[in-house]
Structure formats: C-alpha cells, structure tokens
N, C-alpha and C positions, 0 to 999 in steps of 0.2 A: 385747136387748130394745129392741123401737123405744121411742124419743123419744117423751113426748106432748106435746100441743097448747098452743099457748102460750097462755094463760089471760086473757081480758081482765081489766082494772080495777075494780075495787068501792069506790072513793074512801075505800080504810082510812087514806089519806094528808093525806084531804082537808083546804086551807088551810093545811098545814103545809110548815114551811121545813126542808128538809134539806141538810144539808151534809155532801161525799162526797171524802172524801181518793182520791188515786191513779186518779182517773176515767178517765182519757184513755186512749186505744186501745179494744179488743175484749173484755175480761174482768171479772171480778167487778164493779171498780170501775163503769163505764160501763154494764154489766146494770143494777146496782141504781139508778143515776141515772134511767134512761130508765124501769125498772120504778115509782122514788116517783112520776117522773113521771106514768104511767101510773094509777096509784093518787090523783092529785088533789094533789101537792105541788108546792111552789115550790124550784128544784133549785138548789145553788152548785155547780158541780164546781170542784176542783180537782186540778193535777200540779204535780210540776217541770218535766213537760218542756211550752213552751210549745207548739210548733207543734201537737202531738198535740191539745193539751188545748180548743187553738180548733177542730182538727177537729170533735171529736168537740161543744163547746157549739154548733157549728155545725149539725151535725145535729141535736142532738136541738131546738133551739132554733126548727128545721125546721119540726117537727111542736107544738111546745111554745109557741109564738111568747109573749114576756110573761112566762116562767116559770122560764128558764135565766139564771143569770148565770155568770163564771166567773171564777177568780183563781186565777195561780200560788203555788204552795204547795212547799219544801221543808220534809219535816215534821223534819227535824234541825236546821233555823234556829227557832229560838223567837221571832225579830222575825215572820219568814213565818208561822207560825202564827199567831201575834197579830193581824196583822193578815187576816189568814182570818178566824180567826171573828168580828172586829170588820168587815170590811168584810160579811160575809153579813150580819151585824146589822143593819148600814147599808142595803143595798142592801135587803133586803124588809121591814126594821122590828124582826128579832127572827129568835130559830133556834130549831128544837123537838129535831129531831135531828141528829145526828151521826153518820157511818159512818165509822169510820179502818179505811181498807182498803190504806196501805200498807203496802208489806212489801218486805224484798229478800230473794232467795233464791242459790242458788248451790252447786255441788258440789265438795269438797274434804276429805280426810283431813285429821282432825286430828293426826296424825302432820306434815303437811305446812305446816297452816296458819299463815299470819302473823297476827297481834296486832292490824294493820287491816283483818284480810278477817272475823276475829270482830268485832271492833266496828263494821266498815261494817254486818253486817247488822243487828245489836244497837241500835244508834244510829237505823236505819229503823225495821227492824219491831215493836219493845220501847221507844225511847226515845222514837220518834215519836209511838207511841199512845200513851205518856205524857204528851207536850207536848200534845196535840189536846186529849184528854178535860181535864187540868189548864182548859186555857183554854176547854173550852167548857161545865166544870161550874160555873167561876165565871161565866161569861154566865149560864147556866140560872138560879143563884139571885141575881144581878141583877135576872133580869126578876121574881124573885116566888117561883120553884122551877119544879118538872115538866118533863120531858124524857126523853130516851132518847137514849142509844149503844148503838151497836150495832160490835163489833168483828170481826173477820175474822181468826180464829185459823186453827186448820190439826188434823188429824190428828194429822199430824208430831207434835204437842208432847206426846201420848200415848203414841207408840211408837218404836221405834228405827229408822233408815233411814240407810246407809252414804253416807258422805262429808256429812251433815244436820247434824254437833253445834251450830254455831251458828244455823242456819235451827230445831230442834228445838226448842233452848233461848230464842230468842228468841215461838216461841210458846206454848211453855208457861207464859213467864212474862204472852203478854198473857192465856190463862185465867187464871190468878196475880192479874192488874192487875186485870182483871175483877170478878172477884168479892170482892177486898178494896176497890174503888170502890164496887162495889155497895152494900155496906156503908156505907160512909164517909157517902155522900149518900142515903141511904135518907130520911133525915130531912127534907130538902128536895123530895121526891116524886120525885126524877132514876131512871132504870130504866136499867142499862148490864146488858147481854148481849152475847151472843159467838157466833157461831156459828165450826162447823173442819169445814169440805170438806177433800177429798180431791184427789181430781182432776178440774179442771173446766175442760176443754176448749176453747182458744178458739187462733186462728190465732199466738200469739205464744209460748204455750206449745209447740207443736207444732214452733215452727222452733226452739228452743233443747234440748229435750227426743229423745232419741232413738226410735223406733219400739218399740224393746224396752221400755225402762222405759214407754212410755206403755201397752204392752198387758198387762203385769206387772200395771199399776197397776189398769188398769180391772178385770181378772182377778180380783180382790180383793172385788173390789165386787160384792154381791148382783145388782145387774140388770146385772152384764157389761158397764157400759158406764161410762164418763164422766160426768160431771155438765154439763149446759150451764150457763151462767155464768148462765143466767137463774132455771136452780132452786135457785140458792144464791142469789140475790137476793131472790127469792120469799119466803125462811123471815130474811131481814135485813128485808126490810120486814113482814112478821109480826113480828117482836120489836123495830119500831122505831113499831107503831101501837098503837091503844087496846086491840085482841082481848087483847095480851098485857100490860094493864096490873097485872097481880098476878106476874108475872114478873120476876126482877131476879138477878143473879150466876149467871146459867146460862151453857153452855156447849152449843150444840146442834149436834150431828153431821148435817151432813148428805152424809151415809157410810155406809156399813154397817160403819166400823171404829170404832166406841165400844170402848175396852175392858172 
C-alpha cells in the first residue's frame, strides 16, 4: 500500500514547549520534533550523541529559526536529565510536554546473554523513562500542574519475538510505567500516554536490521508496509495536545498488532 501524503500543521501544538529525548538522526525521535514543530511548538531536542544531535537542531532550526534549542542528554545520568529539563525550562520559560523516546535495542538469546547487555538496555529504555518523567512531572507541578508525556513503547512488549527478552521486558514495563504515572499525577492535571509502533522505517534501522526480518515485519502489518517515522509521530503529537485532554494511561498501537 502506498504511503500517504504528508499532512500539514493545524497548530494542535501551538505555544507550547516540547521536550524530546533521543532526537537526533532520522527516526521517531526527530519525526516528532520537526512534526511539534510543525504543529506550532517550541522544540528542545535532545541525545547523547553530540554531533548527530547539532545536525539534526541544525536543520530543523532551518526551517524553525527562534524555536529550536538543543542539549545533550544521557537519559541513564540523572545530573544530564536534570539539567534537561531544567535547562528547557530556562531556555523558553517552562515545558508542557515531554516525549521520552529513548530506547536501546539489540538481538541476543537469553541463553547467551550477559547481566550488562540486560541492563544496558533496561537502564535506557525503562530506567531512562523513568528519570525523564520523574523530573519532568515535578517541573509540571512546579509550574502549577497540567502537562503531557507522551512515551514510545513498542509492540515488542505485548508479544514474544526471538533473541527480544530484554528490549520486550524493558517495554513492557514503560506501558507498566505508563499507566501507573498516569495514575500517580492525575491529580495535578499531568496526562502521560504511550504509544507501541512496530516497525517504522527510517535509514538507520535498515542498515542494522536485515532484509528478511524487515519484510517479515512489515508482512504482519495490515497495509503491508512499514510505518514512516512521521506516522508514529503524528498519533505522539495527538496525545501530547488538547484533542486528547480526557485521555491518560493509554497505550496506543500504531500497528495492526494489538493483542
């Protein structure tokens, strides 16, 4: 099924500060940047990895001029985190959302695995989202209350997939994190959601991923095809604006593999 059209902006974003873990390069994280953008927000990106991370504020900064800023971020330092969401604060005055879109992934038997190749990913993709949201729900009720995270789960964490147990486990636990945050800050008006792609397509997946398991993958998938990084961006900034303000501890598949 072909691709559709890439959708202009409707400022569901509009005057709000977003802050985007793992932005840098070609995929989810960097989609959804240039998309708040797109939609009327003031964008922080953040990575670990520096030079990526200036590319990329560089371009979108481009087209954005006034509305990008950008800081390095390892989300397994909790000083780097802190000062993330302290310095977003700083820099435009305050932050509305949040997107923790890192994650590490990796393939290996658990038969085979070591003790750090579980927790390296455990420590990104689970303990990361836990540092970010921690510091940036106490920003949230700081400023007053009201907010939104929006998290970047997976599939994966629904179903079983060979040599995954630690990439699986680490996203099932951020639905887990999810929706017991959810919870937690409801009272403060803060909204955290989740969305869990599948597989979505972009130039860095492709060079680490083999031809087989990518066409396995898309095979799966009702329209035959991959996800572009921008249509899983699409349904993060839908549950990181007002449209979805009665919404809070979801989990939204954008897959045709819900189970």
């Amino acid at each position: 099924m072909n691709v559709p059209s890439y959708p202009a902006g409707h400022a569901l974003l509009d005057s709000k500060v977003v802050v985007v873990t793992a932005a840098a390069g070609t995929g989810i994280g960097s989609a959804v940047a240039r998309r708040a953008l797109e939609e009327g927000a003031k964008v922080v990106v953040s990575d670990w990895h520096e030079r990526r991370l200036a590319e990329t504020a560089a371009k979108l900064a481009a087209d954005h001029p006034g509305k990008v800023h950008s800081l390095v971020c390892d989300v397994t330092d909790e000083t780097h985190v802190q000062a993330l969401i302290d310095g977003a604060a700083g820099h435009f005055g305050r932050i509305d959302v949040l997107v923790n879109n890192a994650g590490l992934g990796g393939t290996k038997s658990i038969v085979d695995m070591a003790d750090d190749e579980w927790s390296r990913v455990l420590d990104v993709t689970l303990n990361g989202t836990f540092r970010c949201t921690r510091a940036a729900v106490r920003r949230f009720i700081a400023q007053g209350g009201g907010g939104s995270i929006v998290n970047n789960a997976s599939v994966i964490g629904w179903r079983a997939q060979q040599g995954q147990a630690h990439y699986a486990a680490a996203k099932a636990g951020v639905m887990a994190l999810t929706r017991c945050t959810a919870v937690d800050v409801a009272e403060h008006g803060i909204r955290v959601n989740a969305v869990a792609p599948s597989l979505a397509m972009h130039p860095f997946l492709a060079k680490v991923t083999s031809d087989e398991l990518l066409t396995e993958l898309a095979g799966r998938e009702a329209f035959g095809r991959a996800a572009e990084p921008w249509e899983v961006a699409n349904v993060m900034v839908f549950l990181a604006g007002d449209y979805a303000s009665y919404l809070t501890g979801e989990v939204i598949s954008v897959s045709s593999q819900h189970p």
